[in-house]
C-alpha positions in Angstrom: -32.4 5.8 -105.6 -30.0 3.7 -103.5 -28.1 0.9 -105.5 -27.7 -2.5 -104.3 -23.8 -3.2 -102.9 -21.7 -4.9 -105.5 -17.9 -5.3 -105.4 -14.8 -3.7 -107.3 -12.3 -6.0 -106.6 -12.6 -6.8 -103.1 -14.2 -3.4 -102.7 -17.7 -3.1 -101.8 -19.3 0.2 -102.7 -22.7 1.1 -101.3 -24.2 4.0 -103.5 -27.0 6.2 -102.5 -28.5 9.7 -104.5 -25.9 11.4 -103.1 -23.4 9.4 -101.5 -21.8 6.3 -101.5 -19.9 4.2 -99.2 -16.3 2.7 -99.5 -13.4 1.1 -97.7 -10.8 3.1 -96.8 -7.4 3.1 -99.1 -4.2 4.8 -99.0 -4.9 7.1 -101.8 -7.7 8.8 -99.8 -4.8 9.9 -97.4 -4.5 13.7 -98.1 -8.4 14.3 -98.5 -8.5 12.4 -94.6 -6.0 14.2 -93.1 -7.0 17.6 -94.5 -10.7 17.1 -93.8 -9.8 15.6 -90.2 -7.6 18.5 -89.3 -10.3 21.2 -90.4 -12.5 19.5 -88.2 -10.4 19.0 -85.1 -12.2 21.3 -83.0 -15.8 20.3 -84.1 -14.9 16.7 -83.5 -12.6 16.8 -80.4 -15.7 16.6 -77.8 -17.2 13.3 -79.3 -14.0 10.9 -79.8 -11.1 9.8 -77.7 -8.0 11.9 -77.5 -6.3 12.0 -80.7 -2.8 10.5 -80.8 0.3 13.1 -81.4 0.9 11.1 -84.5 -3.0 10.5 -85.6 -2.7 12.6 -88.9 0.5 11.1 -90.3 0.7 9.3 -93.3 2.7 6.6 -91.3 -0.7 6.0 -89.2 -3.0 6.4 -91.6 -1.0 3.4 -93.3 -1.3 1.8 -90.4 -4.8 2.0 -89.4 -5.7 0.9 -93.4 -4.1 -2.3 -93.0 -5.8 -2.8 -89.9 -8.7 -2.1 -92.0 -8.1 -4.4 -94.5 -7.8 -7.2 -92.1 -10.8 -7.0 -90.2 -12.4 -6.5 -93.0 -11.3 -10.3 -94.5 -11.8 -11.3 -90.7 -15.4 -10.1 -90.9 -15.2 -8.8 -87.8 -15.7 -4.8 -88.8 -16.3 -3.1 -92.4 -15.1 0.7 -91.9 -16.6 3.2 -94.9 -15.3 6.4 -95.6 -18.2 8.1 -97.1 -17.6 10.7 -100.6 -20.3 12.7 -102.3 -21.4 11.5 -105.5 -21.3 14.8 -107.6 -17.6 15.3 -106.8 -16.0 12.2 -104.8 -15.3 14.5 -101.9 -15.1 12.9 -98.4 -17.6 14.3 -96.7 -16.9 11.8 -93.2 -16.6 8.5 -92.1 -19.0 4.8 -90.9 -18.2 1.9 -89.0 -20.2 -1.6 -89.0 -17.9 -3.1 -85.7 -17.6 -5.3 -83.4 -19.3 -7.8 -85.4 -20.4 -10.9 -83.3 -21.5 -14.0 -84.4 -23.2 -17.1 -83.0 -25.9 -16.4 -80.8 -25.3 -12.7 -80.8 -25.3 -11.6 -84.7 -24.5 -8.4 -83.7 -22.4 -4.9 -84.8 -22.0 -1.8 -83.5 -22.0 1.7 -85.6 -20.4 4.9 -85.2 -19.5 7.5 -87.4 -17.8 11.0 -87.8 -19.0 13.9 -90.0 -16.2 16.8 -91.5 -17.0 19.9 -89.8 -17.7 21.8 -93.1 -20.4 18.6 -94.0 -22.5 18.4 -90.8 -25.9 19.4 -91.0 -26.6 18.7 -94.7 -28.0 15.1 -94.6 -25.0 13.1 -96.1 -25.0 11.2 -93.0 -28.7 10.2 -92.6 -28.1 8.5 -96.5 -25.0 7.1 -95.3 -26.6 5.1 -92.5 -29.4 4.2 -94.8 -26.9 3.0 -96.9 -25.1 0.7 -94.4 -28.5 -0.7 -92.3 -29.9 -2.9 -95.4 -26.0 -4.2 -96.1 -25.8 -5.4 -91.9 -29.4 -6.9 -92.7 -29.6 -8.2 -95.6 -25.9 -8.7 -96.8 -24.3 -9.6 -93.6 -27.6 -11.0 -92.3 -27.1 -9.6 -88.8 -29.8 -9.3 -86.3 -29.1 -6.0 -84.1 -27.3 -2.8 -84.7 -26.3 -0.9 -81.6 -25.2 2.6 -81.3 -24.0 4.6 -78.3 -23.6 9.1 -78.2 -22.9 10.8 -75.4 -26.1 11.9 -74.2 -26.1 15.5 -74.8 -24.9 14.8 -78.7 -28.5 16.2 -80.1 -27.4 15.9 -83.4 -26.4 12.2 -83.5 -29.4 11.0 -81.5 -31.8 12.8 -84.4 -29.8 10.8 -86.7 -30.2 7.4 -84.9 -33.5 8.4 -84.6 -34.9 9.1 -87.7 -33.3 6.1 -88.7 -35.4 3.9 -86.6 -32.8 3.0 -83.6 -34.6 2.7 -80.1 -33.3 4.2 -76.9 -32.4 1.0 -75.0 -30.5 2.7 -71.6 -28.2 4.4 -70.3 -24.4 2.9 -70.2 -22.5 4.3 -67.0 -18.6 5.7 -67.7 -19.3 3.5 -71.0 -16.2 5.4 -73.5 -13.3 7.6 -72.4 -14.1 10.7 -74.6 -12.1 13.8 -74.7 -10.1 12.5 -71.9 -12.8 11.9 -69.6 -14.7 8.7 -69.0 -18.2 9.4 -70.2 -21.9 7.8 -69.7 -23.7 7.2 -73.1 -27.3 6.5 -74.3 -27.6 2.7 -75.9 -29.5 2.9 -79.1 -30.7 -0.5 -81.0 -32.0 -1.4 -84.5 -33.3 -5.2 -85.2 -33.7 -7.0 -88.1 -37.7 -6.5 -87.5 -37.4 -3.2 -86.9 -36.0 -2.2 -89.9 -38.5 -4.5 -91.6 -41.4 -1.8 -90.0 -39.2 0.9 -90.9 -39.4 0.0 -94.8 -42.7 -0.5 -94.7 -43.7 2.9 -93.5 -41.3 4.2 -95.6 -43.0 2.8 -98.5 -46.3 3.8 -97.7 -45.5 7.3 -97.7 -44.5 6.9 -101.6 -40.5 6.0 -100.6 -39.5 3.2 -101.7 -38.0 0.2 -99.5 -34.0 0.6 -98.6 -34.1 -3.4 -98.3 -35.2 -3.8 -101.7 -32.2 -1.4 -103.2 -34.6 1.9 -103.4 -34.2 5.2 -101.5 -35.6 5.5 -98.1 -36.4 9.4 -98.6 -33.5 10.7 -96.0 -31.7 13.8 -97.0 
Protein backbone atom coordinates (compact mmCIF):
# COMPACT_ATOMS: atom_id res chain seq x y z
CA UNK A 1 0.00 0.00 0.00
CA UNK A 2 1.31 3.60 -0.49
CA UNK A 3 0.56 5.98 2.49
CA UNK A 4 -0.66 9.43 2.08
CA UNK A 5 2.39 12.22 2.65
CA UNK A 6 2.26 13.60 6.09
CA UNK A 7 4.96 15.71 7.77
CA UNK A 8 7.62 15.14 10.69
CA UNK A 9 8.52 18.46 11.55
CA UNK A 10 8.95 20.14 8.38
CA UNK A 11 9.77 16.77 6.88
CA UNK A 12 7.50 15.27 4.46
CA UNK A 13 7.82 11.50 4.17
CA UNK A 14 6.16 9.74 1.29
CA UNK A 15 5.90 5.92 2.17
CA UNK A 16 5.29 3.16 -0.32
CA UNK A 17 5.45 -1.05 0.32
CA UNK A 18 8.89 -0.81 0.11
CA UNK A 19 10.16 2.48 0.08
CA UNK A 20 9.66 5.82 1.24
CA UNK A 21 10.72 9.19 0.28
CA UNK A 22 12.48 11.91 2.37
CA UNK A 23 14.49 15.14 2.32
CA UNK A 24 17.84 14.96 2.42
CA UNK A 25 19.73 15.71 5.98
CA UNK A 26 23.20 15.79 7.18
CA UNK A 27 23.02 12.67 9.04
CA UNK A 28 22.46 10.71 5.83
CA UNK A 29 26.06 11.87 4.86
CA UNK A 30 28.16 8.67 5.12
CA UNK A 31 25.30 6.30 3.69
CA UNK A 32 25.47 9.18 0.40
CA UNK A 33 28.91 9.36 0.02
CA UNK A 34 29.56 5.58 0.36
CA UNK A 35 26.63 4.58 -1.87
CA UNK A 36 27.69 7.45 -4.45
CA UNK A 37 31.26 6.34 -4.57
CA UNK A 38 30.32 2.57 -5.14
CA UNK A 39 28.41 3.72 -7.97
CA UNK A 40 30.74 6.17 -9.61
CA UNK A 41 31.28 4.25 -12.60
CA UNK A 42 27.63 3.01 -13.15
CA UNK A 43 26.49 6.57 -12.79
CA UNK A 44 29.33 8.69 -14.48
CA UNK A 45 27.66 8.29 -18.14
CA UNK A 46 24.17 9.78 -17.16
CA UNK A 47 25.16 13.05 -14.93
CA UNK A 48 27.42 15.96 -15.32
CA UNK A 49 31.05 15.71 -14.39
CA UNK A 50 31.40 15.34 -10.75
CA UNK A 51 33.23 18.11 -8.93
CA UNK A 52 36.89 17.16 -7.32
CA UNK A 53 35.20 17.93 -4.04
CA UNK A 54 31.50 16.35 -4.77
CA UNK A 55 31.89 13.59 -1.99
CA UNK A 56 33.07 15.77 0.85
CA UNK A 57 31.31 16.30 3.83
CA UNK A 58 31.86 20.14 3.33
CA UNK A 59 29.61 19.83 -0.05
CA UNK A 60 27.27 17.61 1.03
CA UNK A 61 26.67 20.35 3.81
CA UNK A 62 26.48 22.58 1.26
CA UNK A 63 24.25 21.19 -1.17
CA UNK A 64 21.61 20.27 2.03
CA UNK A 65 21.26 23.80 2.80
CA UNK A 66 20.62 24.49 -0.58
CA UNK A 67 18.11 21.86 -0.19
CA UNK A 68 16.50 23.17 2.53
CA UNK A 69 15.94 26.48 0.98
CA UNK A 70 14.40 25.64 -2.15
CA UNK A 71 12.49 23.52 -0.46
CA UNK A 72 10.79 26.57 1.88
CA UNK A 73 11.02 28.54 -1.63
CA UNK A 74 8.88 25.81 -3.19
CA UNK A 75 10.70 25.91 -6.03
CA UNK A 76 12.24 22.10 -5.86
CA UNK A 77 11.55 19.17 -3.16
CA UNK A 78 14.77 16.77 -3.53
CA UNK A 79 14.02 12.96 -1.87
CA UNK A 80 16.63 10.68 -1.08
CA UNK A 81 14.91 7.46 -1.30
CA UNK A 82 15.65 4.33 1.75
CA UNK A 83 14.17 0.94 1.77
CA UNK A 84 11.60 0.28 4.23
CA UNK A 85 12.80 -3.07 5.73
CA UNK A 86 16.24 -1.58 6.70
CA UNK A 87 16.33 2.41 6.06
CA UNK A 88 19.13 1.87 3.50
CA UNK A 89 19.49 4.44 0.73
CA UNK A 90 18.88 2.75 -2.09
CA UNK A 91 19.13 6.35 -4.56
CA UNK A 92 17.91 9.60 -4.95
CA UNK A 93 14.39 11.91 -6.69
CA UNK A 94 13.95 15.38 -7.64
CA UNK A 95 10.55 17.33 -8.17
CA UNK A 96 12.54 20.80 -9.82
CA UNK A 97 12.30 23.52 -11.43
CA UNK A 98 8.93 24.16 -10.12
CA UNK A 99 6.99 26.89 -12.10
CA UNK A 100 4.13 28.54 -11.22
CA UNK A 101 1.53 30.88 -12.87
CA UNK A 102 0.58 29.76 -16.11
CA UNK A 103 3.02 27.06 -16.36
CA UNK A 104 2.42 24.75 -13.01
CA UNK A 105 5.14 22.81 -14.00
CA UNK A 106 8.32 20.56 -12.45
CA UNK A 107 10.80 18.58 -13.82
CA UNK A 108 12.05 14.98 -12.34
CA UNK A 109 15.14 13.22 -12.36
CA UNK A 110 16.60 10.75 -10.31
CA UNK A 111 19.73 8.48 -9.69
CA UNK A 112 19.72 4.77 -8.60
CA UNK A 113 23.04 3.16 -6.37
CA UNK A 114 24.65 0.87 -8.57
CA UNK A 115 24.12 -2.15 -6.21
CA UNK A 116 20.01 -1.09 -6.30
CA UNK A 117 19.28 -0.77 -10.10
CA UNK A 118 17.16 -3.16 -11.56
CA UNK A 119 15.08 -4.22 -8.57
CA UNK A 120 12.00 -1.83 -8.78
CA UNK A 121 12.69 0.63 -5.90
CA UNK A 122 12.64 3.29 -8.36
CA UNK A 123 9.44 2.55 -10.26
CA UNK A 124 7.66 2.87 -6.35
CA UNK A 125 9.65 5.85 -5.80
CA UNK A 126 8.17 7.76 -8.79
CA UNK A 127 4.78 6.40 -7.91
CA UNK A 128 5.40 7.77 -4.86
CA UNK A 129 6.33 11.40 -5.91
CA UNK A 130 3.60 11.68 -9.18
CA UNK A 131 0.33 11.83 -6.73
CA UNK A 132 2.36 14.39 -4.20
CA UNK A 133 3.21 16.95 -7.63
CA UNK A 134 -0.66 16.23 -8.43
CA UNK A 135 -2.42 16.22 -5.76
CA UNK A 136 -0.28 17.97 -2.98
CA UNK A 137 1.43 20.41 -4.97
CA UNK A 138 -1.39 20.59 -7.43
CA UNK A 139 0.84 20.93 -10.46
CA UNK A 140 -0.28 20.24 -13.92
CA UNK A 141 2.85 18.64 -15.99
CA UNK A 142 5.72 16.62 -15.00
CA UNK A 143 8.61 16.60 -17.55
CA UNK A 144 11.46 14.27 -17.70
CA UNK A 145 14.48 14.23 -20.04
CA UNK A 146 17.35 10.77 -20.51
CA UNK A 147 19.67 10.70 -22.86
CA UNK A 148 18.24 8.72 -25.49
CA UNK A 149 20.04 5.59 -25.47
CA UNK A 150 19.30 5.37 -21.41
CA UNK A 151 16.88 2.03 -21.94
CA UNK A 152 16.58 1.65 -18.51
CA UNK A 153 15.19 5.18 -17.53
CA UNK A 154 12.89 5.48 -20.47
CA UNK A 155 11.13 1.93 -19.26
CA UNK A 156 10.76 3.64 -16.11
CA UNK A 157 9.14 6.82 -17.44
CA UNK A 158 7.31 4.67 -19.28
CA UNK A 159 5.60 2.37 -17.26
CA UNK A 160 4.85 5.20 -15.35
CA UNK A 161 2.72 6.79 -17.88
CA UNK A 162 5.08 9.78 -19.21
CA UNK A 163 4.70 10.43 -23.07
CA UNK A 164 7.59 10.86 -25.43
CA UNK A 165 7.05 14.58 -26.33
CA UNK A 166 10.54 15.21 -28.70
CA UNK A 167 13.70 15.37 -28.99
CA UNK A 168 15.83 18.35 -27.17
CA UNK A 169 19.14 19.10 -29.32
CA UNK A 170 22.65 19.46 -27.07
CA UNK A 171 19.82 19.78 -24.19
CA UNK A 172 22.45 18.78 -20.88
CA UNK A 173 26.22 18.69 -20.80
CA UNK A 174 26.60 14.98 -19.52
CA UNK A 175 29.87 13.33 -18.94
CA UNK A 176 31.55 16.22 -20.31
CA UNK A 177 29.91 16.29 -23.50
CA UNK A 178 26.91 18.33 -24.54
CA UNK A 179 24.19 15.72 -25.10
CA UNK A 180 20.57 15.57 -27.09
CA UNK A 181 17.81 14.10 -24.84
CA UNK A 182 14.26 12.61 -25.30
CA UNK A 183 11.43 15.08 -23.60
CA UNK A 184 9.02 12.85 -21.65
CA UNK A 185 5.62 14.52 -20.13
CA UNK A 186 3.05 13.48 -17.52
CA UNK A 187 -0.27 15.70 -16.98
CA UNK A 188 -2.57 16.03 -14.43
CA UNK A 189 -5.16 14.03 -16.82
CA UNK A 190 -2.91 11.59 -17.62
CA UNK A 191 -2.29 10.41 -14.45
CA UNK A 192 -5.95 10.61 -13.81
CA UNK A 193 -6.13 7.59 -16.92
CA UNK A 194 -3.30 6.05 -15.47
CA UNK A 195 -5.23 5.37 -11.94
CA UNK A 196 -7.99 4.32 -13.50
CA UNK A 197 -6.46 1.44 -15.45
CA UNK A 198 -4.59 0.75 -12.63
CA UNK A 199 -7.57 0.21 -10.73
CA UNK A 200 -9.31 -1.87 -13.02
CA UNK A 201 -6.71 -4.37 -13.07
CA UNK A 202 -7.50 -4.97 -9.16
CA UNK A 203 -4.55 -2.05 -8.05
CA UNK A 204 -5.69 0.31 -6.28
CA UNK A 205 -5.49 4.16 -7.26
CA UNK A 206 -1.94 5.99 -6.25
CA UNK A 207 -4.06 9.34 -6.09
CA UNK A 208 -6.29 7.99 -3.48
CA UNK A 209 -3.07 6.82 -1.12
CA UNK A 210 -3.20 2.96 -2.50
CA UNK A 211 -0.44 1.12 -4.28
CA UNK A 212 -0.26 1.45 -7.99
CA UNK A 213 1.13 -2.30 -8.35
CA UNK A 214 4.86 -1.18 -9.58
CA UNK A 215 7.68 -3.28 -8.25
Amino acid sequence: MISLPFRRGNQTILRGQRVFLRAPAMGDYAGWASLREQSRAFLTPWEPIWADDDLTKAAYRHRVRRFEEEIANGTSYPFFIFRERDNRLVGGITLGNIRRGVGQSGMIGYWSGAPFAGKGYMTEALSLLIPFAFDQLRLHRLEAACIPHNARSIRLLEKAGFQKEGLLRSYLKINGFWQDHLLFALIESDGRMLDGRMASQGGTGGRSGGGTGCS
